[in-house]
C-alpha positions as CSV (number, residue, x, y, z in Angstrom):
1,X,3.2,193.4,70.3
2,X,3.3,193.5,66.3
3,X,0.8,191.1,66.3
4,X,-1.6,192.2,69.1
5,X,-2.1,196.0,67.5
6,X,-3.1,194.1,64.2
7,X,-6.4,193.4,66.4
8,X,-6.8,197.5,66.3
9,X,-6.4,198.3,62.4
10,X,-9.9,198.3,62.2
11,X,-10.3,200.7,64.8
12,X,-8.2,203.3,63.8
13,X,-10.7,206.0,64.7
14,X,-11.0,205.2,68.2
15,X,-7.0,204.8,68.3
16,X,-6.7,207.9,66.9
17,X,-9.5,210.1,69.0
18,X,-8.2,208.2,72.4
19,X,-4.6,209.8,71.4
20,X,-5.7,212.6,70.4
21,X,-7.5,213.3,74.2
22,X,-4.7,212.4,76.0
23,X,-2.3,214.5,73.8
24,X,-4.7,217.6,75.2
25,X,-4.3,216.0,78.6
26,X,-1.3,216.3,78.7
27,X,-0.7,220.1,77.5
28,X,-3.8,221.0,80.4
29,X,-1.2,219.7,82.8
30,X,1.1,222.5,82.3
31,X,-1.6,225.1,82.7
32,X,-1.5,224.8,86.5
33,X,2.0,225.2,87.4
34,X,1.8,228.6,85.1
35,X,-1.1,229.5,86.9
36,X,0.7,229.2,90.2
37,X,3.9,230.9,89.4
38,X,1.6,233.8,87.7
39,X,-0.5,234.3,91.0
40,X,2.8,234.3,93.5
41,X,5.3,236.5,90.9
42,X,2.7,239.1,89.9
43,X,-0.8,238.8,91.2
44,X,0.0,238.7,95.1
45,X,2.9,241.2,94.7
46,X,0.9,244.0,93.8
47,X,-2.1,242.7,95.7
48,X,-4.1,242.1,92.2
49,X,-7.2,240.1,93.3
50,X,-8.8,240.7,90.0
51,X,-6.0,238.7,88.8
52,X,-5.8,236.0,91.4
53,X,-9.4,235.1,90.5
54,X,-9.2,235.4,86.7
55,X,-6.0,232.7,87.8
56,X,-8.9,230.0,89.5
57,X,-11.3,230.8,87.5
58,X,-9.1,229.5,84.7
59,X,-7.7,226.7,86.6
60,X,-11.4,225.8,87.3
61,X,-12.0,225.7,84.0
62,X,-8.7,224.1,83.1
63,X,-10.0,221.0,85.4
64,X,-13.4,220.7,83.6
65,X,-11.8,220.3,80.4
66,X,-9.8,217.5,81.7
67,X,-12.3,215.6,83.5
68,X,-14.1,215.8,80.1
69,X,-11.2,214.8,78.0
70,X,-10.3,211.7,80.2
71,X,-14.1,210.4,80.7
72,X,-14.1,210.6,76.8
73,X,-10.3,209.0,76.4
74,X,-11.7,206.1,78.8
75,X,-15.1,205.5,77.4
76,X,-13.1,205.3,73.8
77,X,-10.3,203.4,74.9
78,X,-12.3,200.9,77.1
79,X,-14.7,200.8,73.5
80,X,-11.8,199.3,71.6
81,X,-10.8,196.8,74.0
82,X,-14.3,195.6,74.2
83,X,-14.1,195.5,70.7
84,X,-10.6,193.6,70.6
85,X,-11.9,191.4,72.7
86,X,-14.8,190.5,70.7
87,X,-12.8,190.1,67.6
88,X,-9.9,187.7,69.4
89,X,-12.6,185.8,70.9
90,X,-14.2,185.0,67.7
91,X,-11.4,184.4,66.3
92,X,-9.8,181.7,68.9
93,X,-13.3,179.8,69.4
94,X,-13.5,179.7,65.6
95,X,-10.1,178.0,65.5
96,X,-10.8,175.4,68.4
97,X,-13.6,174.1,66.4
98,X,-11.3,173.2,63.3
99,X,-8.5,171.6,65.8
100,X,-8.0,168.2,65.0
101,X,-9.7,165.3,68.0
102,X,-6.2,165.2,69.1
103,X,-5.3,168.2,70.0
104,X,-8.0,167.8,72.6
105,X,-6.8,164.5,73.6
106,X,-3.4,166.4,74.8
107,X,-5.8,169.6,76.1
108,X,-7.8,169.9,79.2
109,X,-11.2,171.9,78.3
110,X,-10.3,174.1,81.6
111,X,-6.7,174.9,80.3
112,X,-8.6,176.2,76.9
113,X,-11.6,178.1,78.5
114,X,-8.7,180.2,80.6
115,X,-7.4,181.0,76.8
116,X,-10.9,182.4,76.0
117,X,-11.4,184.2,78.9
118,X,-9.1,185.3,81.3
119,X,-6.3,185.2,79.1
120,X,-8.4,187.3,76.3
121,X,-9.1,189.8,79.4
122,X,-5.9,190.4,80.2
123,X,-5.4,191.9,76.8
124,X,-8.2,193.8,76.9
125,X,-6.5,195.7,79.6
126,X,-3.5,196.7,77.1
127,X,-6.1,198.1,75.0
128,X,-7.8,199.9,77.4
129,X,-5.1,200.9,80.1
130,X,-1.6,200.1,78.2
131,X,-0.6,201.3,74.7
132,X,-2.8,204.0,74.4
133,X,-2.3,205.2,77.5
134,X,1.3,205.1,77.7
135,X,1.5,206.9,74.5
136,X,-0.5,209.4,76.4
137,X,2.4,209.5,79.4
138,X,5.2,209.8,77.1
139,X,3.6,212.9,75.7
140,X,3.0,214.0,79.1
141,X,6.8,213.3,80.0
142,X,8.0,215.1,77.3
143,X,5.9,218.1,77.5
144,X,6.6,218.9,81.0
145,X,10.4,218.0,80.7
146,X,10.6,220.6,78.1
147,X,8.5,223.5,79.8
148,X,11.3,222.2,83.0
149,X,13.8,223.0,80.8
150,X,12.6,226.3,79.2
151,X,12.0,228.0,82.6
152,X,15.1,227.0,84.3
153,X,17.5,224.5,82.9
154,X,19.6,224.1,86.4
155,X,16.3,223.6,88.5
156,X,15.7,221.1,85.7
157,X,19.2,218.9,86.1
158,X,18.2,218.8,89.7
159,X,15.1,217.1,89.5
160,X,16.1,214.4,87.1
161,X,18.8,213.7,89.6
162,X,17.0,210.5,90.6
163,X,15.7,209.3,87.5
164,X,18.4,206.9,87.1
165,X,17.4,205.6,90.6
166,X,13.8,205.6,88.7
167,X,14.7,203.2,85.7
168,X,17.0,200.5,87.9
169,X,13.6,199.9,90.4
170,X,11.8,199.9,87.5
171,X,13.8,196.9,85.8
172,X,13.9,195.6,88.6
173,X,9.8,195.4,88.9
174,X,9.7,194.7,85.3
175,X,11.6,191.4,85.5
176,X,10.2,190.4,88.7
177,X,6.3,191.3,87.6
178,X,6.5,189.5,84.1
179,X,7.7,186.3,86.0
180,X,5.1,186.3,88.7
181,X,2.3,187.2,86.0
182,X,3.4,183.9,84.1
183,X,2.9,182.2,87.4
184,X,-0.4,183.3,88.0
185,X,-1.6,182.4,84.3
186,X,0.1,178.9,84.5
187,X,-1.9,177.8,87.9
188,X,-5.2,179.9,87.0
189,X,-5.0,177.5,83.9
190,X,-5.1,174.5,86.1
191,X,-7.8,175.3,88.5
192,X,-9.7,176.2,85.4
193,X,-8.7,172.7,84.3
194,X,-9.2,170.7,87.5
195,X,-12.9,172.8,87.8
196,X,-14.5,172.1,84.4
197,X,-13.1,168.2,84.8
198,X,-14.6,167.6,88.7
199,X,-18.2,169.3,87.9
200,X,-18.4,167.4,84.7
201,X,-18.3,164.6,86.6
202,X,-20.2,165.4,89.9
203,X,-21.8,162.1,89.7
204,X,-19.0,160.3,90.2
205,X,-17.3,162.3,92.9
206,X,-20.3,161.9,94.8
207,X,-21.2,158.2,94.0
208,X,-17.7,157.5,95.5
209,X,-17.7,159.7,98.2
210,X,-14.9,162.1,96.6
211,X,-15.7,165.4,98.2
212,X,-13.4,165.8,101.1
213,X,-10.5,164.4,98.9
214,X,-11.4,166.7,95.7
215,X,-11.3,170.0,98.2
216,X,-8.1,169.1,99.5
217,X,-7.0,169.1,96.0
218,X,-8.6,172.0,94.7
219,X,-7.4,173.9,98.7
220,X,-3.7,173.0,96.8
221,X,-4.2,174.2,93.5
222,X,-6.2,177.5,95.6
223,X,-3.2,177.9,97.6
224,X,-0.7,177.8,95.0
225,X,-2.3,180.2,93.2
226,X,-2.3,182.4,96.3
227,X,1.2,182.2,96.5
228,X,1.8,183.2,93.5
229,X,-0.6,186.6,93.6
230,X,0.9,187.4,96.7
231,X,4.2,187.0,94.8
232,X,3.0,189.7,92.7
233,X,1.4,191.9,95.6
234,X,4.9,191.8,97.7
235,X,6.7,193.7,94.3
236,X,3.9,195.8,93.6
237,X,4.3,196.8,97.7
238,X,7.7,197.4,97.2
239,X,7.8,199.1,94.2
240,X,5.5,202.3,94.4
241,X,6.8,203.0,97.9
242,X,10.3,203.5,96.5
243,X,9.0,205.5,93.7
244,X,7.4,207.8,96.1
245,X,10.5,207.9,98.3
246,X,12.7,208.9,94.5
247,X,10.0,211.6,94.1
248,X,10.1,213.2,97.5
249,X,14.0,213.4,97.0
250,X,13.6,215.1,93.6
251,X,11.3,217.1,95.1
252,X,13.8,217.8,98.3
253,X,16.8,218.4,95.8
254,X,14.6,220.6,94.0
255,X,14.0,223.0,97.1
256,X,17.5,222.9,98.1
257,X,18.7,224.1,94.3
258,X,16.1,226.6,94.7
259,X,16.5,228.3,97.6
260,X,20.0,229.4,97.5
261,X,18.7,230.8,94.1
262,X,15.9,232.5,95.5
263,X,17.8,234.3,98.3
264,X,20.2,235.6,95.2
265,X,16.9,236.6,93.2
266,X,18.2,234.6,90.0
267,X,15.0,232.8,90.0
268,X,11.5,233.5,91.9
269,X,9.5,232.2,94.6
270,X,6.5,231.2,91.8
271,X,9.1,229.9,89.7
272,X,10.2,227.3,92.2
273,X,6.6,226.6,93.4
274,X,6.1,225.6,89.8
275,X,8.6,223.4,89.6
276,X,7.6,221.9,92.6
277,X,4.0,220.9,90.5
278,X,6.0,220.3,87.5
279,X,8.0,217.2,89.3
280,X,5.3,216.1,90.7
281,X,3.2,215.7,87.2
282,X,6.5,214.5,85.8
283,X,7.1,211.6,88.2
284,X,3.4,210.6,88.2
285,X,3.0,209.6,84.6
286,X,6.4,208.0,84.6
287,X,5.5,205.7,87.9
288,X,2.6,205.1,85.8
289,X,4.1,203.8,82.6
290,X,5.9,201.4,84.6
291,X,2.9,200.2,85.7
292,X,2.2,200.2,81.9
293,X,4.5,198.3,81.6
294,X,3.6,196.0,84.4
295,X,0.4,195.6,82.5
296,X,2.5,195.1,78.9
297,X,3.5,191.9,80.7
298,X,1.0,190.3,82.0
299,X,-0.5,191.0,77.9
300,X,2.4,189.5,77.2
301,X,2.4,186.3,79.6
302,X,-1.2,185.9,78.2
303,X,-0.5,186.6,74.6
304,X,2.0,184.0,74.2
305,X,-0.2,181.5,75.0
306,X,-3.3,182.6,72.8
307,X,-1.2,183.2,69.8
308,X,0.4,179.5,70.4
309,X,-3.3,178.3,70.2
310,X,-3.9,180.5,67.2
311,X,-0.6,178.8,65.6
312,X,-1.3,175.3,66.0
313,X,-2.3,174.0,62.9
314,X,-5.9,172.8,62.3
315,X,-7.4,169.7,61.4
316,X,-7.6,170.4,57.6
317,X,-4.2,169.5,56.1
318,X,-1.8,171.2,53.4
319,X,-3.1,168.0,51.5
320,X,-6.6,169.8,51.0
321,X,-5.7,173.1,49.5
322,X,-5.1,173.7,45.4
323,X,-7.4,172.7,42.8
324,X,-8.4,169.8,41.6
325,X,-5.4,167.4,40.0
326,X,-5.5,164.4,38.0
327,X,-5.1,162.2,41.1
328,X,-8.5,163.0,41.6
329,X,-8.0,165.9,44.3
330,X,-11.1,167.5,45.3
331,X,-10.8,171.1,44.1
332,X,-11.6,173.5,47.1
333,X,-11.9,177.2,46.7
334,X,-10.8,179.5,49.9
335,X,-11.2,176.2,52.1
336,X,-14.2,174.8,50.9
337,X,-14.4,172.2,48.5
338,X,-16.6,173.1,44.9
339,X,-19.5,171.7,44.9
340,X,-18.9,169.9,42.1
341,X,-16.3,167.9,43.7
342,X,-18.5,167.2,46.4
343,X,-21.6,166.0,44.3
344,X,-19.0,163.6,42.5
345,X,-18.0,161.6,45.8
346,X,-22.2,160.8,45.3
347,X,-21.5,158.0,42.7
348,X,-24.4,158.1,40.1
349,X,-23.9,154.4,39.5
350,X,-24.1,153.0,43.1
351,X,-27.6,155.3,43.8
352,X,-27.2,157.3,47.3
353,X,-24.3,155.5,48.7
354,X,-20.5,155.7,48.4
355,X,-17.7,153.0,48.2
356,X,-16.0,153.2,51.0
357,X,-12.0,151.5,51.2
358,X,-9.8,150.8,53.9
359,X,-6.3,149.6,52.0
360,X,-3.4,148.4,54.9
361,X,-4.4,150.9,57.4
362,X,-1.9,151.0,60.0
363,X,-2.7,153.5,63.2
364,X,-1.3,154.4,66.9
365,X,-2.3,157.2,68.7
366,X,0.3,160.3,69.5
367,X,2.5,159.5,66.4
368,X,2.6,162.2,64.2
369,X,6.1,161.8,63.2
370,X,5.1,158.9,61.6
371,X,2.8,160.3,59.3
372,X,5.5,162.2,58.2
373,X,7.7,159.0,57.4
374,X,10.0,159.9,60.7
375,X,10.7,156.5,61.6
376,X,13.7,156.8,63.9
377,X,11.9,156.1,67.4
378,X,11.1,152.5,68.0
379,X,8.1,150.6,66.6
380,X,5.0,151.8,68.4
381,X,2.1,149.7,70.0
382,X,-0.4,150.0,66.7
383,X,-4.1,150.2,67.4
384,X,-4.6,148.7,64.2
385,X,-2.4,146.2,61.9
386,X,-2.9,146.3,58.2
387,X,-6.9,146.9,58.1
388,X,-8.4,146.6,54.7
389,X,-11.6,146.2,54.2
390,X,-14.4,146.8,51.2
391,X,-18.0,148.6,51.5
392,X,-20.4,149.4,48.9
393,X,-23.9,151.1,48.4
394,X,-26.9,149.2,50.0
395,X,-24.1,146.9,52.0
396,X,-23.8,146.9,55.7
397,X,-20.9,146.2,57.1
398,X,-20.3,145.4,60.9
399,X,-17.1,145.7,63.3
400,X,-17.4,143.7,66.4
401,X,-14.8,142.6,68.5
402,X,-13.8,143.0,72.4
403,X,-13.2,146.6,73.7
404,X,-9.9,148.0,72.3
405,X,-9.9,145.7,69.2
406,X,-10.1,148.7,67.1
407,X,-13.9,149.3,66.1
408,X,-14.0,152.7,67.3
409,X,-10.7,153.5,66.1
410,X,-11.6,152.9,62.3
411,X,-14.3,154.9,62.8
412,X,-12.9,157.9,64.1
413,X,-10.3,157.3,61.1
414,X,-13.0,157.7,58.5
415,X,-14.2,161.0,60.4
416,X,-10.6,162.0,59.9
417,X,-10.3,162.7,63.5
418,X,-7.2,161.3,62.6
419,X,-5.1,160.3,59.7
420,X,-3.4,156.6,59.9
421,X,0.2,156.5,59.9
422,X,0.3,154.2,56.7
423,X,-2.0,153.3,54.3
424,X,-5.1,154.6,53.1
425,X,-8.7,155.1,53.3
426,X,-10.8,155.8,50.2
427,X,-14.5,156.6,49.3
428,X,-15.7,156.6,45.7
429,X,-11.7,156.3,45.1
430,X,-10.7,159.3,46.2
431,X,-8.5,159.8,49.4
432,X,-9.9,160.9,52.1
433,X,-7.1,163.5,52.7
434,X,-7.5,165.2,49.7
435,X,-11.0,165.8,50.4
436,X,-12.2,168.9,52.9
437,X,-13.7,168.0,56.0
438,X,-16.2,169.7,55.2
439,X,-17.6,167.4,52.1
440,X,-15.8,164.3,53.7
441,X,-18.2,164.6,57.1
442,X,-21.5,166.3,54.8
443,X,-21.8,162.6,53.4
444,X,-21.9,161.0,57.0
445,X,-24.6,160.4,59.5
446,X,-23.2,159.4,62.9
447,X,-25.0,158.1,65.8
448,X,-22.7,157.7,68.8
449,X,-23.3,155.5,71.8
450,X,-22.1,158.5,73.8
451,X,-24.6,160.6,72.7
452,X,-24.1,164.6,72.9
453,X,-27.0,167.0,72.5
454,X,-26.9,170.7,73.1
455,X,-28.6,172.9,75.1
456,X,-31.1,173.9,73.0
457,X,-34.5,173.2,71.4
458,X,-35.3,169.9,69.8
459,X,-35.6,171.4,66.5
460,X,-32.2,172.9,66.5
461,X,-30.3,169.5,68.1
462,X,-31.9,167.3,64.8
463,X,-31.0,170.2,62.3
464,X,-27.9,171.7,63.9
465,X,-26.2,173.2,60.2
466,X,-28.2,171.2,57.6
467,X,-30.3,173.8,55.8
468,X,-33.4,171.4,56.8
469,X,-37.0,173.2,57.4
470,X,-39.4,172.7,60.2
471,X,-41.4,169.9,58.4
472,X,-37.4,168.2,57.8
473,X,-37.0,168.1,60.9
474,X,-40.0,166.5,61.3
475,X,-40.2,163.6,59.0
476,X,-36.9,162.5,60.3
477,X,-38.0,162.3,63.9
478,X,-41.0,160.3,62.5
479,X,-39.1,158.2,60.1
480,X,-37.1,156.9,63.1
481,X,-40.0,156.8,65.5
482,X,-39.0,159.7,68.0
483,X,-41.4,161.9,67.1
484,X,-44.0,159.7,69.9
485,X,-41.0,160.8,72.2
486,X,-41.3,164.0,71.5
487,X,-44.9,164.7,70.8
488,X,-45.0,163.5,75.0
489,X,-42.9,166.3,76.0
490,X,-44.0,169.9,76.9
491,X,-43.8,172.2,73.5
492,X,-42.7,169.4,71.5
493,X,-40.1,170.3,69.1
494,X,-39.6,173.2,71.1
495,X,-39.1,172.1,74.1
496,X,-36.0,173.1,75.4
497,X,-33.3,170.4,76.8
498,X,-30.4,171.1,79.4
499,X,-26.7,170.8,79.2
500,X,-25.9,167.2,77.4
501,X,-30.0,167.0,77.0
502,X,-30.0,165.9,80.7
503,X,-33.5,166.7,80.8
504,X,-34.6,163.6,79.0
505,X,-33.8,160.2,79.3
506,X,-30.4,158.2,77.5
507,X,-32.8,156.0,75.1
508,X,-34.9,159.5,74.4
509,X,-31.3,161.9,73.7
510,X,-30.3,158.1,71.5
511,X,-33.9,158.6,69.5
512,X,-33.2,162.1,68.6
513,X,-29.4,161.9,68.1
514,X,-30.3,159.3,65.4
515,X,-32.9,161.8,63.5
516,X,-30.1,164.3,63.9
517,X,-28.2,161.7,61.8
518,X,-30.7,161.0,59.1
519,X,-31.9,164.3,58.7
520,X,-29.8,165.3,56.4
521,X,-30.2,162.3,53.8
522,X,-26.4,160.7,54.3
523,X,-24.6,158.9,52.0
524,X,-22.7,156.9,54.5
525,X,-24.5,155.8,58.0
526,X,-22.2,154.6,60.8
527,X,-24.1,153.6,63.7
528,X,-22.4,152.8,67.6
529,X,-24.6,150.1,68.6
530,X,-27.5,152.6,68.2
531,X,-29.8,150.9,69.8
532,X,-27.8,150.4,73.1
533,X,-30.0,152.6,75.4
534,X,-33.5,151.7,73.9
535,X,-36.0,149.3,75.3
536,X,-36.8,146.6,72.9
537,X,-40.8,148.4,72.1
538,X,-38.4,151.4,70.7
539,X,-35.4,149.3,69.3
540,X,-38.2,147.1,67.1
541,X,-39.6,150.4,65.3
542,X,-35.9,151.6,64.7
543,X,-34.7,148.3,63.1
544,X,-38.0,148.6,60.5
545,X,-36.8,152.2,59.7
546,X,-33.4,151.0,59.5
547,X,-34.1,149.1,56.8
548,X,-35.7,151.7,54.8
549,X,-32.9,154.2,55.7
550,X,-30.1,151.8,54.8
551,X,-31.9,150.5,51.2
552,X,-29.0,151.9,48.5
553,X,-26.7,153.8,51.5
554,X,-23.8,152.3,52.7
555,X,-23.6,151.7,56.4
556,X,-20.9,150.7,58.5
557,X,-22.4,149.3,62.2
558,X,-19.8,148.6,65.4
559,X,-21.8,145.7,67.3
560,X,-21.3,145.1,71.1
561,X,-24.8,143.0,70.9
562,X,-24.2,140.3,67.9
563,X,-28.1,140.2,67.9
564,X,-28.2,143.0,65.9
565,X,-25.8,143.0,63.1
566,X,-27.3,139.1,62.3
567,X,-28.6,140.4,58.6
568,X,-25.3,142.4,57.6
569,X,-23.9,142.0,54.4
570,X,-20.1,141.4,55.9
571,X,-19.4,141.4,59.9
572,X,-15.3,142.1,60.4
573,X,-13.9,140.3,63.4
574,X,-11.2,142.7,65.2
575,X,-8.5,140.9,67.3
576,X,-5.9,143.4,68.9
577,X,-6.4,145.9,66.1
578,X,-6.1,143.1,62.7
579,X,-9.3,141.8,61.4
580,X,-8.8,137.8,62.1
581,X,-12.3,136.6,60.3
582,X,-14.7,138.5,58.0
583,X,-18.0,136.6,56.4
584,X,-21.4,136.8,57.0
585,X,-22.8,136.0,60.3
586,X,-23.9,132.3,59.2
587,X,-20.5,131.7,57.5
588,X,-18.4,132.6,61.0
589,X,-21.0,130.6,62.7
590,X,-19.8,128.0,60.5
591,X,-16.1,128.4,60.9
592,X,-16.2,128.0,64.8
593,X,-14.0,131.1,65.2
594,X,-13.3,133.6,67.8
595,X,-16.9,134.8,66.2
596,X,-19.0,132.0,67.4
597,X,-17.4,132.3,70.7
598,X,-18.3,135.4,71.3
599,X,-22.1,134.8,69.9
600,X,-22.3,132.1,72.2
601,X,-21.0,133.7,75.0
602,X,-23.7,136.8,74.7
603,X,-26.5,134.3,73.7
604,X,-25.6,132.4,77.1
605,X,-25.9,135.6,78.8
606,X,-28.9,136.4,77.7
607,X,-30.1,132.8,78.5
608,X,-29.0,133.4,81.8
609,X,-30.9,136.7,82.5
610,X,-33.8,135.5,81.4
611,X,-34.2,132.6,83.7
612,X,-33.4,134.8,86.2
């Protein structure tokens, strides 16, 4: 709770005015059971009209002040949970874009959305309907128990008779609302989940005729979730009937105190009717705080899983805070790295490129015990075995091997996606993990065969945050030949594309996800078969640029077709994550390797496609 009204500090004035409306609140409330007791002691004794209309006319006015002062509590309180809101929203979406690749592995998208949104909600309404609120019913409480108590201390003692009745069905609730909130949270989480993961993939559902077995699923995960609303409903049904049933028997115990009184004209007929008022304000706000309370909970259910998102640790390490060391640590400054730590990764001596070293890297997914030289489980199944490798400026160097030999996997490594378990990587000598992200991935241009574009204008998809101008953006489309793409399209650079650019084709979204990549001017270029989804007119004006764009960078290429990583400088031949040959492509030719059996296995294929 500590850390929830942290979110409010900077909205102290809203806090402060939504208390001080329900403080008045709740002194109005007392006005009309003093009203009543004046108008039956006095006024209708001696037949005083004058008075018994002065009496409404002051209760009239009584209830316009408190329709005004809870509008204007509402409208404030509801402000600062919108603004709550805002703030925790920002805060959480910030965080998920520093997570480390991992953490998503182990995440469903759906379970993190329901974080963002519902969860975020449900703490709006402890803003809005809980604390400040409940403050407001305290007051209430304690206003009315003491005018109780002033008037007539023995009427008092008789209607709290029941409020130990009160606070057991009120535990009782408490425990039993808390658990069935956590329930509710827990399965909304998974048809969040189990949506966002069968719409993504609607194609495939449909292609294999999926429907009838995906409802049945989701009619599960529905019905569960029913169960556990209705859960909630069957204690909320029991609760507030019993409540009322307590206040009736105040209310009863109340009128039997009072009447033997009355008859012995210790006390008087207004005096009791005001009582009778007075319980019935003082059970109200005290049902209501434990539904408060009820609300506390679920805020609570949904605040322990925000603020365990907010605590897991992001994808920049201890290892990339402090200043710059001997070592050769890049000095970083409230997160970011100087920038002139970053212009020194540029290596004046090697032109635009860097020197990029792999040095017995050793990886397996899921172990980050490891990392932390925990070595007590058993030995895992390594994705790769002792990798070292060597790239310079101007050099290519290509990773080709059958699917899961690794290729992917060292790539992702130098994107620091993830850290190996042993080993090192290096560029310009310095250790990656002593580097921000932030410089490490502002000297690489990556073009994945997956590509990824937003929705969004064309313009914004190739500069996304480079600080590139209109006429940037430009020269890279042209430099790669996409700008005849997009010259065809409606608007051009501004046309606007769908969700995952569906609205143009997988070689056009390739085209412009490899001027994103160059647009920028990268040191390092690492390139996912790039030219995978182009036809050949398209793939023979990116090779020429290629080798413009490549001229003094360093560029790391993973080949599925050999054909085009013939001219590379080195080609690394990944077996079950080691690298069994490495040479050019006419000296593994030569050595009649696992190389030249997988050249002449593509070569036959393509043989064979073309005759037919």
């Amino acid at each position: 709770m500590r850390r929830l009204l942290r979110y409010a500090r900077p909205y102290r004035a809203l806090v402060i005015g939504s208390l001080a409306l329900l403080l008045a609140d709740g002194m109005l409330q007392l006005v009309g059971p003093a009203l009543t007791q004046r108008v039956i002691d006095v006024a209708i004794p001696r037949g005083d009209t004058r008075l018994v209309v002065t009496s409404a006319a002051m209760f009239a006015a009584t209830l316009l002040f408190q329709f005004a002062f809870t509008y204007s509590e509402t409208m404030l309180t509801s402000l600062l949970g919108q603004r709550v809101m805002r703030d925790l929203r920002v805060e959480i979406f910030a965080h998920l874009q520093r997570l480390s690749v991992s953490f998503f592995d182990r995440n469903p998208v759906g379970r993190l959305v329901t974080r963002v949104t519902s969860d975020v909600e449900s703490l709006n309404e402890l803003f809005t309907a809980g604390v400040v609120a409940g403050i407001g019913d305290l007051f209430t409480l304690l206003a009315i128990s003491i005018a109780m108590l002033v008037v007539d201390w023995r009427l008092a003692l008789a209607a709290f008779a029941v409020i130990p009745a009160v606070l057991i069905a009120s535990n009782v609730f408490r425990v039993r609302v808390r658990e069935s909130y956590r329930a509710i949270r827990t399965r909304l989480a998974r048809i969040n989940a189990f949506l966002q993961e069968r719409i993504s993939g609607v194609r495939v559902v449909q292609l294999f005729g999926r429907e009838g077995s995906e409802s049945q699923r989701f009619d599960a995960l529905n019905r569960d979730h029913l169960d556990a609303h209705l859960r909630s409903v069957t204690v909320y049904a029991l609760y507030f009937p019993v409540i009322e049933v307590l206040t009736t028997v105040a209310m009863a115990s109340l009128i039997v105190a009072g009447s033997s009184r009355v008859r012995g004209a210790s006390i008087t007929v207004g005096t009791v009717a005001a009582f009778l008022q007075l319980v019935r304000r003082f059970y109200q706000p005290l049902q209501d705080l434990s539904d408060k309370y009820n609300t506390l909970q679920q805020a609570m259910a949904s605040s322990e899983r925000v603020f365990r998102l907010l605590d897991t640790e992001s994808g920049d390490g201890k290892r990339e805070r402090g200043d710059e060391t001997p070592s050769g640590r890049l000095a970083v400054r409230d997160g970011h790295p100087q920038a002139s730590a970053v212009s020194r990764l540029r290596s004046p001596d090697s032109g635009r490129g860097v020197t990029v070293e792999f040095d017995d890297v050793w990886f397996a997914y899921g172990l980050a015990h490891l990392a932390k030289g925990d070595a007590s489980l058993s030995e895992p199944e390594w994705v790769l075995r002792g990798v070292s490798f060597l790239a310079r400026p101007g050099q290519t160097l290509a990773l080709v091997g059958h699917t899961g030999a690794g290729k992917t996997t060292i790539v992702s490594l130098l994107l620091r996606f993830y850290d190996p378990q042993r080993g090192r990587i290096l560029v310009n000598g310095v250790d990656i993990r002593d580097m921000s992200l932030d410089a490490l991935r502002g000297l690489i241009g990556y073009v994945q065969q997956d590509i990824f574009l937003f929705a969004g204008d064309i313009t914004s998809n190739i500069r996304l945050s480079a600080p590139l101008t209109d006429a940037d953006v430009v020269r890279a489309a042209e430099r790669v030949g996409a700008d005849r793409v997009i010259r065809r399209l409606p608007r051009e650079y501004a046309y606007e594309l769908g969700e995952r650019g569906a609205s143009v084709s997988v070689g056009e979204r390739q085209l412009l996800s490899f001027a994103r990549a160059i647009a920028s001017d990268p040191a390092l270029l690492i390139l996912d078969e790039a030219t995978s989804a182009v036809d050949s007119e398209i793939e023979a004006s990116i090779q020429e640029a290629l080798e413009v764009l490549m001229h003094d960078r360093t560029t790391i290429a993973i080949a599925h077709r050999l054909s085009t990583i013939v001219g590379a400088t080195e080609i690394l031949v990944l077996h079950h994550g080691e690298v069994r040959e490495r040479g050019t492509h006419r000296e593994l030719l030569a050595r009649e390797g696992l190389y030249q059996r997988l050249y002449r296995l593509q070569q036959g294929e393509i043989a064979a496609a073309a005759q037919t």
